[in-house]
C-alpha positions as CSV (number, residue, x, y, z in Angstrom):
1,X,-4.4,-15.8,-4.3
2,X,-7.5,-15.7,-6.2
3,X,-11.0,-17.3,-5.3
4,X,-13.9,-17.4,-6.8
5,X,-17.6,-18.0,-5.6
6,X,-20.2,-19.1,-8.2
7,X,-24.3,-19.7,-7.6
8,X,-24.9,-23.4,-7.3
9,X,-27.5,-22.9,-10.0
10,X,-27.1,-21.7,-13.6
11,X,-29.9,-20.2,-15.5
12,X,-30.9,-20.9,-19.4
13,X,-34.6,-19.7,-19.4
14,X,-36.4,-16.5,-17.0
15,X,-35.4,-13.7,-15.5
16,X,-33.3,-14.0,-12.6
17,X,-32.1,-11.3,-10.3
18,X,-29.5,-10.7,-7.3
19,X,-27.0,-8.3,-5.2
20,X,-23.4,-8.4,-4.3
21,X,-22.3,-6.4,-1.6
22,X,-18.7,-5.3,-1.6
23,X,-18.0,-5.1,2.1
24,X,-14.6,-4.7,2.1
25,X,-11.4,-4.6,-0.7
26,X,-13.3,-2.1,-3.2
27,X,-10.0,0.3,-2.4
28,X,-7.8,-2.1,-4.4
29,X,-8.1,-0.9,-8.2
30,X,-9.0,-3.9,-10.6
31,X,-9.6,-6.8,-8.0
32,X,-13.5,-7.7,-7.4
33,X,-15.1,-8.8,-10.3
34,X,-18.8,-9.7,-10.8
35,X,-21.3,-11.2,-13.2
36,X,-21.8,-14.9,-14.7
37,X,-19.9,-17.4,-15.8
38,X,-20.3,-20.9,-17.3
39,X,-21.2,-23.7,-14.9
40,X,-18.1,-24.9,-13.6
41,X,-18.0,-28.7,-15.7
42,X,-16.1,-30.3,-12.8
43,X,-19.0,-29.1,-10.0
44,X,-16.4,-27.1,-8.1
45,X,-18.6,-23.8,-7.2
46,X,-16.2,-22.4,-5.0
47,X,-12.4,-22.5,-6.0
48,X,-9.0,-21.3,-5.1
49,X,-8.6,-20.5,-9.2
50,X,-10.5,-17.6,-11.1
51,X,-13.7,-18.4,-12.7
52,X,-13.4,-18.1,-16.4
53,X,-16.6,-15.6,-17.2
54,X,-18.4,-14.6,-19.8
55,X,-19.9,-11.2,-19.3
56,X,-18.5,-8.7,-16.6
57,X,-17.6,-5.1,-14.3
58,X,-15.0,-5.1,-12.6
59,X,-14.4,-2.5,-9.8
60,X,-12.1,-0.1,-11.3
61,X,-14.7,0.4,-14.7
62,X,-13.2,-2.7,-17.2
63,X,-16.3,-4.0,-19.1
64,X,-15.7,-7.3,-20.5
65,X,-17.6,-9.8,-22.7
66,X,-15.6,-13.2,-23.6
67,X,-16.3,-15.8,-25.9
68,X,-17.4,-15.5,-28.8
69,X,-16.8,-11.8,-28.8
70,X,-13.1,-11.3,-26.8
71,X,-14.2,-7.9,-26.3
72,X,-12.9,-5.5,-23.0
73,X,-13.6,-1.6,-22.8
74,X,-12.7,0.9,-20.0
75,X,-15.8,2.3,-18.9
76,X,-15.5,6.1,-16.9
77,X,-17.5,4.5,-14.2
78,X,-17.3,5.9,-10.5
79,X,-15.1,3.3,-8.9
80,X,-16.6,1.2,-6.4
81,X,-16.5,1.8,-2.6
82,X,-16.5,-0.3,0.4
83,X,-20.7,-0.9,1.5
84,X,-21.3,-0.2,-2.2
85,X,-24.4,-2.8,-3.7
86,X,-24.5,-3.5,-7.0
87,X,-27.6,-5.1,-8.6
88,X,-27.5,-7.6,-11.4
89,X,-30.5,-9.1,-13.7
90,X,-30.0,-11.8,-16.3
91,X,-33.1,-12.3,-18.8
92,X,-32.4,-15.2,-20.3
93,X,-35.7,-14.7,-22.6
94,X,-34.5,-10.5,-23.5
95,X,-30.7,-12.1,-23.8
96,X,-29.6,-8.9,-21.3
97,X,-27.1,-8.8,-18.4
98,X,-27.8,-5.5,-16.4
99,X,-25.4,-4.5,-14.0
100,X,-26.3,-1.1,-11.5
101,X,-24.0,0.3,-9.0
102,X,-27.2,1.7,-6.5
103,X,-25.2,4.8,-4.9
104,X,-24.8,6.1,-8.3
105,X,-27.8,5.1,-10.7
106,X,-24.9,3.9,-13.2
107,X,-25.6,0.6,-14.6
108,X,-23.8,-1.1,-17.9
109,X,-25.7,-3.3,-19.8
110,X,-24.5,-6.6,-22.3
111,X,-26.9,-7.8,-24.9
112,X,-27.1,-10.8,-26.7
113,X,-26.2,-12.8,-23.8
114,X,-26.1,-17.1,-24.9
115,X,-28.2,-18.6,-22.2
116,X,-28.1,-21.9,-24.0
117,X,-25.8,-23.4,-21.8
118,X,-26.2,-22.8,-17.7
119,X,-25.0,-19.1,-16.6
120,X,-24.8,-18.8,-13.0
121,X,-23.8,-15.4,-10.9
122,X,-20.0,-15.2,-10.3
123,X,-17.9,-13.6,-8.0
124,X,-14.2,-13.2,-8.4
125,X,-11.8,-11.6,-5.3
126,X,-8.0,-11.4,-6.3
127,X,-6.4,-10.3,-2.8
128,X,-6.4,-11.3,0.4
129,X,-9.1,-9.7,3.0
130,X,-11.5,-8.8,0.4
131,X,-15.2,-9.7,1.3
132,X,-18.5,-9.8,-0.4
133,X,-21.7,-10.5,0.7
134,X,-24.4,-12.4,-2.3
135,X,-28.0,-12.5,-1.9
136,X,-29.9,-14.3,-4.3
């Protein structure tokens, strides 16, 4: 089944930065996906259903942005790798979500990000045995 793994903190105002390490599942097309989400209204940070996000990359190149846009694009992106670290930076004051894969240099970017309501870092897994590691 699916889990999901949100920050315990969401961010409206700064510039807030951390990594996600995919140390294992990145061979499994379309099943890690990172960036932030809406704090979770019933407090449940980490849950046995997907989070419902607003801005993100996924491992086999989809770029998606949610509400109020509804907008997904296939990126030609390397696909990710097992031990690969991606980078992520949300400015709340620039309104930017930058996303890097470090063993390439490729990074996709979303503007006009709404931090008016928290946005915390998100993590979604859809098989078993996948594993990531988040430092914040």
């Amino acid at each position: 089944g699916n889990a999901s793994v949100f920050s315990r903190k969401g961010y409206t105002t700064g510039r807030h930065q951390w990594r996600v390490e995919i140390r294992r599942g990145a061979n499994n097309a379309s099943t890690i996906a990172l960036g932030v989400a809406s704090v979770p209204s019933d407090g449940n940070y980490t849950s046995t259903n997907s989070f419902s996000p607003l801005y993100l990359w996924s491992c086999d190149g989809h770029f998606m942005r949610y509400p109020p846009y509804n907008e997904q694009r296939d990126m030609k992106s390397s696909p990710w790798q097992d031990g690969d670290v991606l980078a992520l930076t949300l400015d709340c004051e620039q309104r930017t979500l930058e996303i890097h894969l470090q063993r390439t240099g490729e990074a996709k970017i979303f503007f006009y990000i709404n931090c008016n309501e928290p946005l915390c870092p998100a993590v979604n897994l859809f098989n078993p045995g996948q594993e990531v590691a988040i430092s914040l």
